[in-house]
SEZA-832812 format. One record per atom (N, C-alpha, C, O, CB): atom name; x, y, z; residue in three letters; residue number from 1. Coordinates in Angstrom, 1 decimal. Glycine has a CB too. Layout:
<recs>
[rec CA,[X,Y,Z],ALA,NUM]
...
</recs>
This chain:
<recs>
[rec N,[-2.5,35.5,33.9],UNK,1]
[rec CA,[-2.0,35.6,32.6],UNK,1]
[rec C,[-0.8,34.7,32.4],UNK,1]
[rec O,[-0.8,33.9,31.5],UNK,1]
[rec CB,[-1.6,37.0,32.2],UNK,1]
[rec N,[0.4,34.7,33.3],UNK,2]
[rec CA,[1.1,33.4,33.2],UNK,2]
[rec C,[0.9,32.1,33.5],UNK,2]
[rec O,[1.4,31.1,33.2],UNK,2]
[rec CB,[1.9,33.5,33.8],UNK,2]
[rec N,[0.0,32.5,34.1],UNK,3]
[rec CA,[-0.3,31.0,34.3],UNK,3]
[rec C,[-1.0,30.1,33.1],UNK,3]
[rec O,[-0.8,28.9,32.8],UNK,3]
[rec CB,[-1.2,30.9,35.5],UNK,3]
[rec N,[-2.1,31.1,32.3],UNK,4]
[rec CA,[-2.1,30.7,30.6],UNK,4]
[rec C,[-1.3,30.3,29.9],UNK,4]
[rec O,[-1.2,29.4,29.1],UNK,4]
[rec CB,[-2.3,31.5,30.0],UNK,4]
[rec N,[-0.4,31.4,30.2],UNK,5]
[rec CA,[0.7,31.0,28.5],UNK,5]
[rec C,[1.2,29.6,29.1],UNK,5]
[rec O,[1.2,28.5,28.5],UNK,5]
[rec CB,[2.7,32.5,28.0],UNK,5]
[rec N,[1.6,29.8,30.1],UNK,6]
[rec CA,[2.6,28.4,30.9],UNK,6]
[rec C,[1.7,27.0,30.1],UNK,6]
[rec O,[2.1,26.1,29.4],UNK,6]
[rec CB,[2.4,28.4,33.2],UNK,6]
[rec N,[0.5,27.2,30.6],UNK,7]
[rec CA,[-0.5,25.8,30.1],UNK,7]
[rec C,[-0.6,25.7,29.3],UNK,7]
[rec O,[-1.0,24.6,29.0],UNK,7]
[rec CB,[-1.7,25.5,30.2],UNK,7]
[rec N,[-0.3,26.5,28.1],UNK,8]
[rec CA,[-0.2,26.5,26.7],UNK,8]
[rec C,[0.6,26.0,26.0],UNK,8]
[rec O,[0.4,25.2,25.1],UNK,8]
[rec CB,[-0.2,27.4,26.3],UNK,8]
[rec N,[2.1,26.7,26.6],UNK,9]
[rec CA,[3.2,26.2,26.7],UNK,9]
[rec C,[3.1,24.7,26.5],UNK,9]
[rec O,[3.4,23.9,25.6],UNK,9]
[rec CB,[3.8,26.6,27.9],UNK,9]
[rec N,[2.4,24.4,27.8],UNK,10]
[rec CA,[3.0,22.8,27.9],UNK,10]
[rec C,[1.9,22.0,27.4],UNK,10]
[rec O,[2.1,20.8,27.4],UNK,10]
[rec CB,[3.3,22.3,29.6],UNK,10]
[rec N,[0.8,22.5,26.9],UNK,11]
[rec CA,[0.1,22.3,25.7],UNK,11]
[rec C,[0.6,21.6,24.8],UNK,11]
[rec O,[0.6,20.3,24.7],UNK,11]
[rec CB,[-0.1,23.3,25.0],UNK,11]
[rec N,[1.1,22.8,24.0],UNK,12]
[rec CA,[1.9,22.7,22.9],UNK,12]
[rec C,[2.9,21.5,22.3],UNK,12]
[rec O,[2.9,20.8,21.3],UNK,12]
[rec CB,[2.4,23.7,23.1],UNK,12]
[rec N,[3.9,21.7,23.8],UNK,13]
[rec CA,[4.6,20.8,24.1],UNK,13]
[rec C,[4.3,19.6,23.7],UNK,13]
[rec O,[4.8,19.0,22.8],UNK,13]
[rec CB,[4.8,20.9,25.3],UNK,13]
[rec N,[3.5,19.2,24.6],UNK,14]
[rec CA,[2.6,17.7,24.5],UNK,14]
[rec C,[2.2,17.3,23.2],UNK,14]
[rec O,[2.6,16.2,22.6],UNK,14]
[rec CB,[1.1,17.7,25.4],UNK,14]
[rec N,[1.3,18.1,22.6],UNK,15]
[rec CA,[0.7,17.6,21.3],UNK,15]
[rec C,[1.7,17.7,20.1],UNK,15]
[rec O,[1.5,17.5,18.9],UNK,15]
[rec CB,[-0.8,18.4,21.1],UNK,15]
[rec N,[3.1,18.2,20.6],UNK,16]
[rec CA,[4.0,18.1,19.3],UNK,16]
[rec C,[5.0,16.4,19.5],UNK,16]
[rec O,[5.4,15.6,18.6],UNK,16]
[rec CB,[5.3,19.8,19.4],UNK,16]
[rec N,[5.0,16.2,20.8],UNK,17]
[rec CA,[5.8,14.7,21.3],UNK,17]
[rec C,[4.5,13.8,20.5],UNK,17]
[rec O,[4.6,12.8,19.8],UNK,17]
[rec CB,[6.1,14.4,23.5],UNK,17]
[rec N,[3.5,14.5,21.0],UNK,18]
[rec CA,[2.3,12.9,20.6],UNK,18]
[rec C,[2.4,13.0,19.2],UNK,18]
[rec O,[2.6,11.9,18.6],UNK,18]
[rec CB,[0.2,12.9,21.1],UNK,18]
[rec N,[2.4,14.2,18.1],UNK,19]
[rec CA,[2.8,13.6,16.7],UNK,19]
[rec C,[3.6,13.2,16.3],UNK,19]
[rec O,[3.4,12.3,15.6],UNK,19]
[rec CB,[2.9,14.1,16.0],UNK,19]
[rec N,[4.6,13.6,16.5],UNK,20]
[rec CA,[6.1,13.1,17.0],UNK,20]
[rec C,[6.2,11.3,16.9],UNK,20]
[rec O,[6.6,10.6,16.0],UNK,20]
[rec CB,[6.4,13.6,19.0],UNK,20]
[rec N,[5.6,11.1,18.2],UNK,21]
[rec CA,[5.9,9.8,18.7],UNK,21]
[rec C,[4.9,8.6,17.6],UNK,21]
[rec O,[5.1,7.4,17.2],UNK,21]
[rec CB,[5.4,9.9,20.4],UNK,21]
[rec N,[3.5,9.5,17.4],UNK,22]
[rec CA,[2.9,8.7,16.3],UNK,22]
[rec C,[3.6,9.0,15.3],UNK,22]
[rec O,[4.1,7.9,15.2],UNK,22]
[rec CB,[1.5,8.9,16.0],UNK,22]
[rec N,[4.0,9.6,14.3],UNK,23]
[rec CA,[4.3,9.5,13.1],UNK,23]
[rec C,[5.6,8.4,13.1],UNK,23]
[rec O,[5.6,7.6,12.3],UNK,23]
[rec CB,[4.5,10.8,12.5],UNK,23]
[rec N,[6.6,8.4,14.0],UNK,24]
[rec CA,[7.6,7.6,14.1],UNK,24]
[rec C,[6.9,5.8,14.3],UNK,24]
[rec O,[7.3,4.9,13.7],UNK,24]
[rec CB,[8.6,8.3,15.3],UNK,24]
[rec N,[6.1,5.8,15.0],UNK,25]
[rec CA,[5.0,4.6,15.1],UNK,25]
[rec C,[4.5,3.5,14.0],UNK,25]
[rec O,[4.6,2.3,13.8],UNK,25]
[rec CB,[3.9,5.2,15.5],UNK,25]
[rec N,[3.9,4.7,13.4],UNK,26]
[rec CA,[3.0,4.5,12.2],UNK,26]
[rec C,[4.3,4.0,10.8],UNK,26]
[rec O,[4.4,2.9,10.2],UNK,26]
[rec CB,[2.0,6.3,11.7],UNK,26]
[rec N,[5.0,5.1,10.7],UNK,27]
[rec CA,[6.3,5.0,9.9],UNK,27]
[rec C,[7.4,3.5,10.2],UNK,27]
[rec O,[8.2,3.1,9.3],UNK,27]
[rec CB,[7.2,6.4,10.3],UNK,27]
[rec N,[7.4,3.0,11.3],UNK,28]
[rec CA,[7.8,2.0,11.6],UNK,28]
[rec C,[7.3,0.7,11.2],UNK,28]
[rec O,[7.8,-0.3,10.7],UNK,28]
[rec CB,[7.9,2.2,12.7],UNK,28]
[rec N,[5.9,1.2,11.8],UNK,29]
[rec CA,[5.0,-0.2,11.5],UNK,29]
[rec C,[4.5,-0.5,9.8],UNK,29]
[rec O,[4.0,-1.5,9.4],UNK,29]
[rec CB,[3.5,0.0,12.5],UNK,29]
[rec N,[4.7,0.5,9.2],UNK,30]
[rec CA,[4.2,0.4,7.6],UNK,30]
[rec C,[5.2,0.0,7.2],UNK,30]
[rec O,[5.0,-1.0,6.4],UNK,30]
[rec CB,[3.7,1.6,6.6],UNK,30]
[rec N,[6.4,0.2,7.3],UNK,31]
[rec CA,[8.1,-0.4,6.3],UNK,31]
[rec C,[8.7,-1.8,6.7],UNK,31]
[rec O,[9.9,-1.9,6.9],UNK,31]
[rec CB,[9.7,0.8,6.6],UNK,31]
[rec N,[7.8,-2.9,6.9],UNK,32]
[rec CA,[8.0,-3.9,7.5],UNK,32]
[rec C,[8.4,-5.1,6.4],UNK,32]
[rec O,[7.5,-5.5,5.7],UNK,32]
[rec CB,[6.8,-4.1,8.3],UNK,32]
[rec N,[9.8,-5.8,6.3],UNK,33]
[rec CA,[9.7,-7.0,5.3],UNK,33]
[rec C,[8.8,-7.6,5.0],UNK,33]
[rec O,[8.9,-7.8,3.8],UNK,33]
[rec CB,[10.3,-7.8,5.4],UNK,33]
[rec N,[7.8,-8.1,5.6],UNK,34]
[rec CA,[6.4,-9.0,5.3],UNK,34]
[rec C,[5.3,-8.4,4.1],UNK,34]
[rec O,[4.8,-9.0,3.2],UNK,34]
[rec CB,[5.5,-9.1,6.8],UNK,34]
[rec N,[5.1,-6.6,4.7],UNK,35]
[rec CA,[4.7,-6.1,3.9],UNK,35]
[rec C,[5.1,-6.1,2.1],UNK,35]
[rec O,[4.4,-6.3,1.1],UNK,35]
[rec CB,[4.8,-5.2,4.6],UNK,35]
[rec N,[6.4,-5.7,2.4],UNK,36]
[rec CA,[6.8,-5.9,0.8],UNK,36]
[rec C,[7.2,-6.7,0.0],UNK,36]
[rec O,[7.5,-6.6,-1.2],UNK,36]
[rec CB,[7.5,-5.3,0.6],UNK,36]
[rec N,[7.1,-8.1,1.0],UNK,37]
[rec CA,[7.4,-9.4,0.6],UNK,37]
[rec C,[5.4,-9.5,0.2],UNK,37]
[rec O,[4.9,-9.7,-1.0],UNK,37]
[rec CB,[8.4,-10.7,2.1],UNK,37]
[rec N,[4.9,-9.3,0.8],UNK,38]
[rec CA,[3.6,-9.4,0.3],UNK,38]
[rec C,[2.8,-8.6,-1.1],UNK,38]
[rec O,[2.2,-9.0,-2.1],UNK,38]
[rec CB,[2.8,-9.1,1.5],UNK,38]
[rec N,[3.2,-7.2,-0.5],UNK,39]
[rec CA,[3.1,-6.6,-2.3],UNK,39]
[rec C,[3.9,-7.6,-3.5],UNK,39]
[rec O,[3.3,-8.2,-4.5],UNK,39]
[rec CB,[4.4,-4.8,-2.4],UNK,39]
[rec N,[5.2,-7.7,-3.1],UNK,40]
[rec CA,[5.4,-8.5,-4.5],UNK,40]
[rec C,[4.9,-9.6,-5.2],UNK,40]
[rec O,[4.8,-9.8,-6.4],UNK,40]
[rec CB,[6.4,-8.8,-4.4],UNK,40]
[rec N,[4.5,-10.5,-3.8],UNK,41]
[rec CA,[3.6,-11.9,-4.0],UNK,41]
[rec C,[2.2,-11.3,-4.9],UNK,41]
[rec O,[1.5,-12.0,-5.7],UNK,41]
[rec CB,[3.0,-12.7,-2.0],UNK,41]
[rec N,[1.9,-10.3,-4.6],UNK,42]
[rec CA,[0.6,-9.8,-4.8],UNK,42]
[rec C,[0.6,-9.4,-6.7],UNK,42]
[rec O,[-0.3,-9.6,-7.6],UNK,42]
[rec CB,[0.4,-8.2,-3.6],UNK,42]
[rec N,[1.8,-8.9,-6.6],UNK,43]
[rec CA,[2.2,-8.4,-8.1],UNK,43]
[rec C,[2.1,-9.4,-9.0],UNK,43]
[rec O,[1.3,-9.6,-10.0],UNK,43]
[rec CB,[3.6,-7.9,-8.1],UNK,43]
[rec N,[3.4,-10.2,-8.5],UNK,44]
[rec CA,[3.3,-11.1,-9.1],UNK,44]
[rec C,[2.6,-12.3,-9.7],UNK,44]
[rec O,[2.8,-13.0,-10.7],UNK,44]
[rec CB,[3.7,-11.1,-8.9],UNK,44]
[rec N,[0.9,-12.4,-8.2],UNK,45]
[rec CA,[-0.2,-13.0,-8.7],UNK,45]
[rec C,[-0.9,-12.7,-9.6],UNK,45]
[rec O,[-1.5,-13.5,-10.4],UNK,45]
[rec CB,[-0.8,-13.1,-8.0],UNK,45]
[rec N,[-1.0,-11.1,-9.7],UNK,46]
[rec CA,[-1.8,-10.7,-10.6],UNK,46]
[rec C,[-1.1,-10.5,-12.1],UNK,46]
[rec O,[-1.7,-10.0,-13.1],UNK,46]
[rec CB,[-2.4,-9.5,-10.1],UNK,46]
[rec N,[0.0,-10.9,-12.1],UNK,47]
[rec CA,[0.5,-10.4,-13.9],UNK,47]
[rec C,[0.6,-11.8,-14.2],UNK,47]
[rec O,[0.8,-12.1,-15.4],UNK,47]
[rec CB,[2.2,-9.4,-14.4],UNK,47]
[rec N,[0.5,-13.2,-12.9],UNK,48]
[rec CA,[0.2,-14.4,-13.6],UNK,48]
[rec C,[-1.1,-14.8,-14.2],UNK,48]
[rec O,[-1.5,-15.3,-15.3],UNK,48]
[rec CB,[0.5,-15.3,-12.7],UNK,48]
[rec N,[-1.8,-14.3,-13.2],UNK,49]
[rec CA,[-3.2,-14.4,-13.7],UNK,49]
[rec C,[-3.7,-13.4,-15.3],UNK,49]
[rec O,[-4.4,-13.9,-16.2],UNK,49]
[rec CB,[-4.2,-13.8,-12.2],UNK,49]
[rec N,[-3.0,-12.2,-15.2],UNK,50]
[rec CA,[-3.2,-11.7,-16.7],UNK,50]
[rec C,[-2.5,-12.5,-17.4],UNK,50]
[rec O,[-2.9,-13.1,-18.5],UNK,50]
[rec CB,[-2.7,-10.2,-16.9],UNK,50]
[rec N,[-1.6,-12.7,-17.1],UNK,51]
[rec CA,[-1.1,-13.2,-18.3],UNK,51]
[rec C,[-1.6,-15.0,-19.1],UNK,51]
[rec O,[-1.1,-15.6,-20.0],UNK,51]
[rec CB,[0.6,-13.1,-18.0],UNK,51]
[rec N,[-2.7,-15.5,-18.1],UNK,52]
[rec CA,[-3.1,-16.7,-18.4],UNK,52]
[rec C,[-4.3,-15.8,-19.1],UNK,52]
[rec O,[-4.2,-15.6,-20.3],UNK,52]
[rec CB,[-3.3,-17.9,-17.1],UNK,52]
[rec N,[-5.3,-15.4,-18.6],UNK,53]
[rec CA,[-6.6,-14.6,-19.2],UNK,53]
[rec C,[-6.0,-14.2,-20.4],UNK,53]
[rec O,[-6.8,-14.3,-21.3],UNK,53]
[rec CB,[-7.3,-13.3,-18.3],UNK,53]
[rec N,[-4.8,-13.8,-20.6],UNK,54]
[rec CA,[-4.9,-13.3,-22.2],UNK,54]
[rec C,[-4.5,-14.7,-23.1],UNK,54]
[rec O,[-4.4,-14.7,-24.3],UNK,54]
[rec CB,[-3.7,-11.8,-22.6],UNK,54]
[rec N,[-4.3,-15.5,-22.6],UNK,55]
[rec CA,[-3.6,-16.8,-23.1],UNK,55]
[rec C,[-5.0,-17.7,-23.8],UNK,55]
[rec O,[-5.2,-17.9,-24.9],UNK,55]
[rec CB,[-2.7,-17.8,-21.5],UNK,55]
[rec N,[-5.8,-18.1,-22.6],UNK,56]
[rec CA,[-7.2,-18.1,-22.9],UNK,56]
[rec C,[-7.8,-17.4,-23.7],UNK,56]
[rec O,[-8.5,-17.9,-24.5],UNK,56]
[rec CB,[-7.9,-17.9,-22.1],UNK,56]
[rec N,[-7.5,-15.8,-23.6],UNK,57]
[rec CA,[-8.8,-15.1,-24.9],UNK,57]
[rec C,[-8.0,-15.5,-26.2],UNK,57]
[rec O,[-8.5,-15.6,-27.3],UNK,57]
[rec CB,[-9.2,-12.7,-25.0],UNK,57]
[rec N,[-6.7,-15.7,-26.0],UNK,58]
[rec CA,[-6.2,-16.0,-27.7],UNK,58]
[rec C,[-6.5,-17.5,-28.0],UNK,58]
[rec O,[-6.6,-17.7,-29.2],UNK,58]
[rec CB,[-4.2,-15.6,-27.9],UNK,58]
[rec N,[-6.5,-18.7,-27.1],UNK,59]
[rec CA,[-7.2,-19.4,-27.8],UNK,59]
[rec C,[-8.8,-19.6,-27.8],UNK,59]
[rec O,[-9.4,-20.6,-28.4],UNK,59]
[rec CB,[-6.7,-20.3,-27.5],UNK,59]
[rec N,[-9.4,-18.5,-27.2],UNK,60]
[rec CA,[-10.8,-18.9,-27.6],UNK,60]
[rec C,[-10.9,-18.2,-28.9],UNK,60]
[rec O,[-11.8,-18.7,-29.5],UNK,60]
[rec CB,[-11.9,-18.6,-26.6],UNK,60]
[rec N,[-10.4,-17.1,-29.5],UNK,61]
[rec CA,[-10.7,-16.4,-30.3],UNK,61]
[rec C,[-9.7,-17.7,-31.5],UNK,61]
[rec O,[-10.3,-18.2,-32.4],UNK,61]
[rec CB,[-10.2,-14.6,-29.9],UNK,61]
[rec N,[-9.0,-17.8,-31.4],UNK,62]
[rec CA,[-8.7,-19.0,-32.5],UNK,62]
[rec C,[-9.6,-20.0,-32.8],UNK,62]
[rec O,[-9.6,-20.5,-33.9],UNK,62]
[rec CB,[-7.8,-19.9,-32.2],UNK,62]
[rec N,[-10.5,-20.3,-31.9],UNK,63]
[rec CA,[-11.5,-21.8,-32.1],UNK,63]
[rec C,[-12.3,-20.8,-33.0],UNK,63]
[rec O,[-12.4,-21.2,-34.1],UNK,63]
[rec CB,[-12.6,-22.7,-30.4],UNK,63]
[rec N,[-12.6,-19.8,-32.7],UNK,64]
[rec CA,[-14.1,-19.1,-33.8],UNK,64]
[rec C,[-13.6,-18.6,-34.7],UNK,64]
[rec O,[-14.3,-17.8,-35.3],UNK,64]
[rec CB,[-15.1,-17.8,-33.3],UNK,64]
[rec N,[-12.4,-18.7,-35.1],UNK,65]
[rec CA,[-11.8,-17.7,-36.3],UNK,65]
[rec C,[-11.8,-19.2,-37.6],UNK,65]
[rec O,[-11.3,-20.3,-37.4],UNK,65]
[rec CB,[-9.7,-16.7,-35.9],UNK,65]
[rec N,[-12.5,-18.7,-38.6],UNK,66]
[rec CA,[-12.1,-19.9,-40.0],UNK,66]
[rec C,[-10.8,-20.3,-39.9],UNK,66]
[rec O,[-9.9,-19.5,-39.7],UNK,66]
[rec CB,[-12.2,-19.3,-41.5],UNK,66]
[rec N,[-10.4,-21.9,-40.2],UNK,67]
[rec CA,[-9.2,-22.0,-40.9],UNK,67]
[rec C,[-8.5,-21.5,-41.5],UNK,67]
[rec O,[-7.3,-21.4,-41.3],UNK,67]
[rec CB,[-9.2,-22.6,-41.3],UNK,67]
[rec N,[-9.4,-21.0,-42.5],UNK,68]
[rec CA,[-8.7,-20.2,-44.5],UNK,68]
[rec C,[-8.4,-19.1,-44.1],UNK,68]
[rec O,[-7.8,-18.4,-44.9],UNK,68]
[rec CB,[-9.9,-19.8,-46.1],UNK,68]
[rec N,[-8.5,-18.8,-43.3],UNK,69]
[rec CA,[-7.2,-16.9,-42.7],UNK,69]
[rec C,[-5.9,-17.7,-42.6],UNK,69]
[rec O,[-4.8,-17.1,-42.3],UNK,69]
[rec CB,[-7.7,-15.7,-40.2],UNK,69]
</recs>
């Protein structure tokens, strides 16, 4: 019977260091300057690119609209 709980014990032990040790890992390796230098590059590609696509639909919708408006 002690000799159960003991293995359990050190079970326990173990698989709380290994979450432990991964979450600190994982948490390290995701908050990296490159990463969020890259989100921003990313951001900011895409509200350039919107903002040309709407630039385009407003002059194509000018070419088809009559003069006399």
């Amino acid at each position: 019977m002690r000799t159960t709980l003991v293995s359990l014990a050190v079970f326990v032990t173990v698989l709380v260091a290994v979450v432990v040790f991964v979450g600190r890992r994982d948490r390290n390796r995701s908050s990296s300057p490159e990463d969020r230098a890259a989100v921003r590059d990313a951001a900011a590609d895409q509200a350039r690119h919107e903002a040309e696509r709407h630039f385009v639909q407003g002059q194509a919708a000018g070419h088809h609209m009559p003069h006399g408006m």
